[in-house]
N, CA and C atoms as an extended XYZ file, in Angstrom:
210
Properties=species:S:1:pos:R:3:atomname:S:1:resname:S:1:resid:I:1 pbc="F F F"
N       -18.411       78.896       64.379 N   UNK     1
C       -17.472       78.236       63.501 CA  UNK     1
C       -18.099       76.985       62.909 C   UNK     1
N       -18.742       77.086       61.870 N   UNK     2
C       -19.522       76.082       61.151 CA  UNK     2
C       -18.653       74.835       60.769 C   UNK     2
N       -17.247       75.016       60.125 N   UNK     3
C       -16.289       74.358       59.943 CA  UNK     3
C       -16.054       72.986       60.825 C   UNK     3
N       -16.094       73.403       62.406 N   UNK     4
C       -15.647       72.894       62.766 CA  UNK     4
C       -17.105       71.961       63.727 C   UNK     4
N       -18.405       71.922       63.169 N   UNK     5
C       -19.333       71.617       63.949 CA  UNK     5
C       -19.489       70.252       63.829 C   UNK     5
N       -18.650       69.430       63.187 N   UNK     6
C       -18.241       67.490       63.440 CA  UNK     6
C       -16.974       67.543       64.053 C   UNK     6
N       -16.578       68.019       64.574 N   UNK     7
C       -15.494       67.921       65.540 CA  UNK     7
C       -15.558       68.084       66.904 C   UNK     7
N       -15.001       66.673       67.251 N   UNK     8
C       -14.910       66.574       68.783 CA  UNK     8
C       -13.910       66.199       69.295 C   UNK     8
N       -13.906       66.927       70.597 N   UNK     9
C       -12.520       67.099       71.077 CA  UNK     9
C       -12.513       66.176       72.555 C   UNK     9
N       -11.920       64.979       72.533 N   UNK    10
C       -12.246       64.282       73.575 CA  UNK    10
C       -10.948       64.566       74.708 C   UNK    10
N       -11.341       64.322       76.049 N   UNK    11
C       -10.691       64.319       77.067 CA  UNK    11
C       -10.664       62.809       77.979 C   UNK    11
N        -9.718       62.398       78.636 N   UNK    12
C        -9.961       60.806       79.119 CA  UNK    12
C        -9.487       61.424       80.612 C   UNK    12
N       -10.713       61.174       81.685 N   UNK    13
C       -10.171       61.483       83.334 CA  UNK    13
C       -10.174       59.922       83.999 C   UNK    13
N        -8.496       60.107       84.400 N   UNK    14
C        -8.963       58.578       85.683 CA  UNK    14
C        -8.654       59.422       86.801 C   UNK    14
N        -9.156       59.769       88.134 N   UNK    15
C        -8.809       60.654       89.079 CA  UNK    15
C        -7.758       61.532       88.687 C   UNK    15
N        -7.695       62.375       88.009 N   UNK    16
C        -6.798       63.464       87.568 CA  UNK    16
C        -7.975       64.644       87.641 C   UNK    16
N        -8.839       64.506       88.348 N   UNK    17
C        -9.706       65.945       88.295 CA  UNK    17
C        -8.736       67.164       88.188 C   UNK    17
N        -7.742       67.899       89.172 N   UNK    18
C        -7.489       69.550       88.630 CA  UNK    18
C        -6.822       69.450       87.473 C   UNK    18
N        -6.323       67.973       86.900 N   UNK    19
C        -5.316       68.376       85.719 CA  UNK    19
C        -5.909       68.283       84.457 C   UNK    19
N        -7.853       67.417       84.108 N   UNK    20
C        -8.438       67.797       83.879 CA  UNK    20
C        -9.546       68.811       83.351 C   UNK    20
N        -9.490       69.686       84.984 N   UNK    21
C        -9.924       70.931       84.771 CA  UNK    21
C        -8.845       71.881       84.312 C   UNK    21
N        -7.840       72.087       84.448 N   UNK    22
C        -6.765       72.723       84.000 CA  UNK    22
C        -6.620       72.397       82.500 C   UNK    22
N        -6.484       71.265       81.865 N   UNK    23
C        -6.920       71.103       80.176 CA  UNK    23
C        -8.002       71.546       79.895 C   UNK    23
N        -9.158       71.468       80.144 N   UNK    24
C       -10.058       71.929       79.644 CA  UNK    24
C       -10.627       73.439       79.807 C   UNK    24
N        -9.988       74.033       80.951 N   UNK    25
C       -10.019       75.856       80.587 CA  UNK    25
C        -9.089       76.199       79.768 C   UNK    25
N        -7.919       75.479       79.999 N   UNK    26
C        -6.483       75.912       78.890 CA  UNK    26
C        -7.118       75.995       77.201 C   UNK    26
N        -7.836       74.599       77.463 N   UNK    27
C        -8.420       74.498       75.720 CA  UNK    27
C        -9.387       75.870       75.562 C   UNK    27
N       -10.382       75.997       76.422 N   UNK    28
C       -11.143       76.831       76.400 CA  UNK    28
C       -11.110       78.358       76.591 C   UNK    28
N        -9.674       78.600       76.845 N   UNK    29
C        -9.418       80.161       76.978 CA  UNK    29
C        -8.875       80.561       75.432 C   UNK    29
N        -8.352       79.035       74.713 N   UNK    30
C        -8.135       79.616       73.331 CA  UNK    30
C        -9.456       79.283       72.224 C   UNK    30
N       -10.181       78.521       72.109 N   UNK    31
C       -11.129       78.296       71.737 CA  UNK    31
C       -12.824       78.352       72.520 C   UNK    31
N       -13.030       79.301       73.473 N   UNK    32
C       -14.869       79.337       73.842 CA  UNK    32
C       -15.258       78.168       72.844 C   UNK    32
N       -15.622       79.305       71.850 N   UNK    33
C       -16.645       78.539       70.849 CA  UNK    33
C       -16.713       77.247       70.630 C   UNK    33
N       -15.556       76.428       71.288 N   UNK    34
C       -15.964       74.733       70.909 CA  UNK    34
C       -16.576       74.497       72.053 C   UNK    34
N       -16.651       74.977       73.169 N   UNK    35
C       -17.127       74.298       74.119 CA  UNK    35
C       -18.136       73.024       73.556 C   UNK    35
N       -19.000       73.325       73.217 N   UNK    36
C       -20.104       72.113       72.818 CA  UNK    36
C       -19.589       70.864       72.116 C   UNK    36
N       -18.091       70.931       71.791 N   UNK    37
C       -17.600       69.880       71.162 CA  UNK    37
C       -17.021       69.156       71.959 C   UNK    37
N       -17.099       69.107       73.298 N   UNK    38
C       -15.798       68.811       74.330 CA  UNK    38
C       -16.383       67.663       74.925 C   UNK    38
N       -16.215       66.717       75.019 N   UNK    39
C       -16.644       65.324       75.662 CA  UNK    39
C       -15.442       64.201       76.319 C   UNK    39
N       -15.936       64.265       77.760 N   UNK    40
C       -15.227       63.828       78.639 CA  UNK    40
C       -15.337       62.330       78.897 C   UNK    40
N       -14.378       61.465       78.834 N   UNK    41
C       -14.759       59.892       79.615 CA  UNK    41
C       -14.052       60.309       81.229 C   UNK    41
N       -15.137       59.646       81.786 N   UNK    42
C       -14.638       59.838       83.358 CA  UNK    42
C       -15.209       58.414       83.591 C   UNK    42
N       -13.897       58.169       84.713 N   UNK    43
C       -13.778       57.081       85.342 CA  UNK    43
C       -15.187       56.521       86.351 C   UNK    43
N       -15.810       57.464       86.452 N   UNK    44
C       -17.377       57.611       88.062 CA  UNK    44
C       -16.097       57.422       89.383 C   UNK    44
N       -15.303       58.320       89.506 N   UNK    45
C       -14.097       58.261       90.827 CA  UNK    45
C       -15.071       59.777       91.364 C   UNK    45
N       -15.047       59.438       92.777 N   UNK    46
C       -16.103       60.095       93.580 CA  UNK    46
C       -14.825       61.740       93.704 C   UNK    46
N       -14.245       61.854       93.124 N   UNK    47
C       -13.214       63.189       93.275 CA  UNK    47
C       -13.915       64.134       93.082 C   UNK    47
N       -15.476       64.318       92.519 N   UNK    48
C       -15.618       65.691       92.546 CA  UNK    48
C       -15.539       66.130       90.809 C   UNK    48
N       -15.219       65.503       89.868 N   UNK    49
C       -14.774       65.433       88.357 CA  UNK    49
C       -16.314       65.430       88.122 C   UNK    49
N       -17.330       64.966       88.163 N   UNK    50
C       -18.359       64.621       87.980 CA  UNK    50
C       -19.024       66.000       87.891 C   UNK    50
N       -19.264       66.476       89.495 N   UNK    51
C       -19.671       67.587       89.277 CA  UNK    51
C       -19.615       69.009       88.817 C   UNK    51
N       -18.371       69.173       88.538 N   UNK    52
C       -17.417       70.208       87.654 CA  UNK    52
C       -18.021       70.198       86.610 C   UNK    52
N       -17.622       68.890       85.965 N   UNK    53
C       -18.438       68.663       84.519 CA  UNK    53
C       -20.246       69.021       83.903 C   UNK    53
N       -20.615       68.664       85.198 N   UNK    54
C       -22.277       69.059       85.058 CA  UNK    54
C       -22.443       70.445       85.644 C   UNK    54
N       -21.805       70.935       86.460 N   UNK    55
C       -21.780       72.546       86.275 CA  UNK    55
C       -21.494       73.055       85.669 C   UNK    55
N       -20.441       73.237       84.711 N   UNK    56
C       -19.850       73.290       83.382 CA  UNK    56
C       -20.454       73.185       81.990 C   UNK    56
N       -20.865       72.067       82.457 N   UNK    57
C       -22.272       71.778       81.017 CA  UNK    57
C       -21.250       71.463       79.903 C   UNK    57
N       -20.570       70.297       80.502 N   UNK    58
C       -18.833       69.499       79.619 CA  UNK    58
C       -20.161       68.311       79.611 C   UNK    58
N       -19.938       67.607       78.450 N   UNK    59
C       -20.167       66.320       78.014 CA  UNK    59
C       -20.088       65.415       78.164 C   UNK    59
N       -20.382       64.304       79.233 N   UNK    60
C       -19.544       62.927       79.461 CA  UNK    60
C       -20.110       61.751       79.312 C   UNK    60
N       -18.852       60.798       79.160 N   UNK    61
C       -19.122       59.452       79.046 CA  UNK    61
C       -18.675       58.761       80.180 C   UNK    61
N       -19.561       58.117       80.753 N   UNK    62
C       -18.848       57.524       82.162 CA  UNK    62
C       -19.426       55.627       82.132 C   UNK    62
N       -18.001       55.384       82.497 N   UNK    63
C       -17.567       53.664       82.377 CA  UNK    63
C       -17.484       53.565       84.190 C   UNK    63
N       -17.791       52.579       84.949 N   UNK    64
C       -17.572       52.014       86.192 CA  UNK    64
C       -16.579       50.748       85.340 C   UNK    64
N       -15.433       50.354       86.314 N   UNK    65
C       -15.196       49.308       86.629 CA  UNK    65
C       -15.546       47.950       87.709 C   UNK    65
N       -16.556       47.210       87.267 N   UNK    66
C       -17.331       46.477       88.076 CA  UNK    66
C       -16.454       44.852       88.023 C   UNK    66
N       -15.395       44.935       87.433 N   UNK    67
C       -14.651       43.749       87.624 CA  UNK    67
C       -13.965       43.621       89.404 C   UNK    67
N       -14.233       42.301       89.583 N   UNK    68
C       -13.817       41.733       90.906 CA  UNK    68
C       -12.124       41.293       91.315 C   UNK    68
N       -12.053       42.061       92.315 N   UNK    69
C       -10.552       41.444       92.552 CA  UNK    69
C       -10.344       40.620       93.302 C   UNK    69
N        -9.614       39.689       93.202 N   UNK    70
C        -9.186       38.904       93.883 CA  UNK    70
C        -7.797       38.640       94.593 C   UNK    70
């Protein structure tokens, strides 16, 4: 689908890994062919989201929160 090869379809995970993975097969059982458009922000939350994504061969952007609490 040439049409659609500047289009990206973003996803935002804060520990929501299965509901996550559950959007992104849902997207992907109606559209395969975008897969390569699919780019994830993940939180770096040790849930396991991480590696889904790199088995998957999903796209991500990953932010730490390194601010201090007090």
């Amino acid at each position: 689908m040439d049409k659609f090869k500047d289009l990206t379809i973003a996803f935002s995970s804060r520990n929501i890994r299965d509901y996550l993975i559950l959007a992104i097969e849902s997207f992907l059982y109606f559209y395969p062919e975008l897969k390569d458009n699919i780019v994830v922000f993940d939180d770096d939350f040790r849930d396991g989201t991480k590696e889904w994504l790199h088995k998957n061969n999903i796209k991500t952007i990953t932010w730490s929160d390194h601010t201090k609490k007090i």
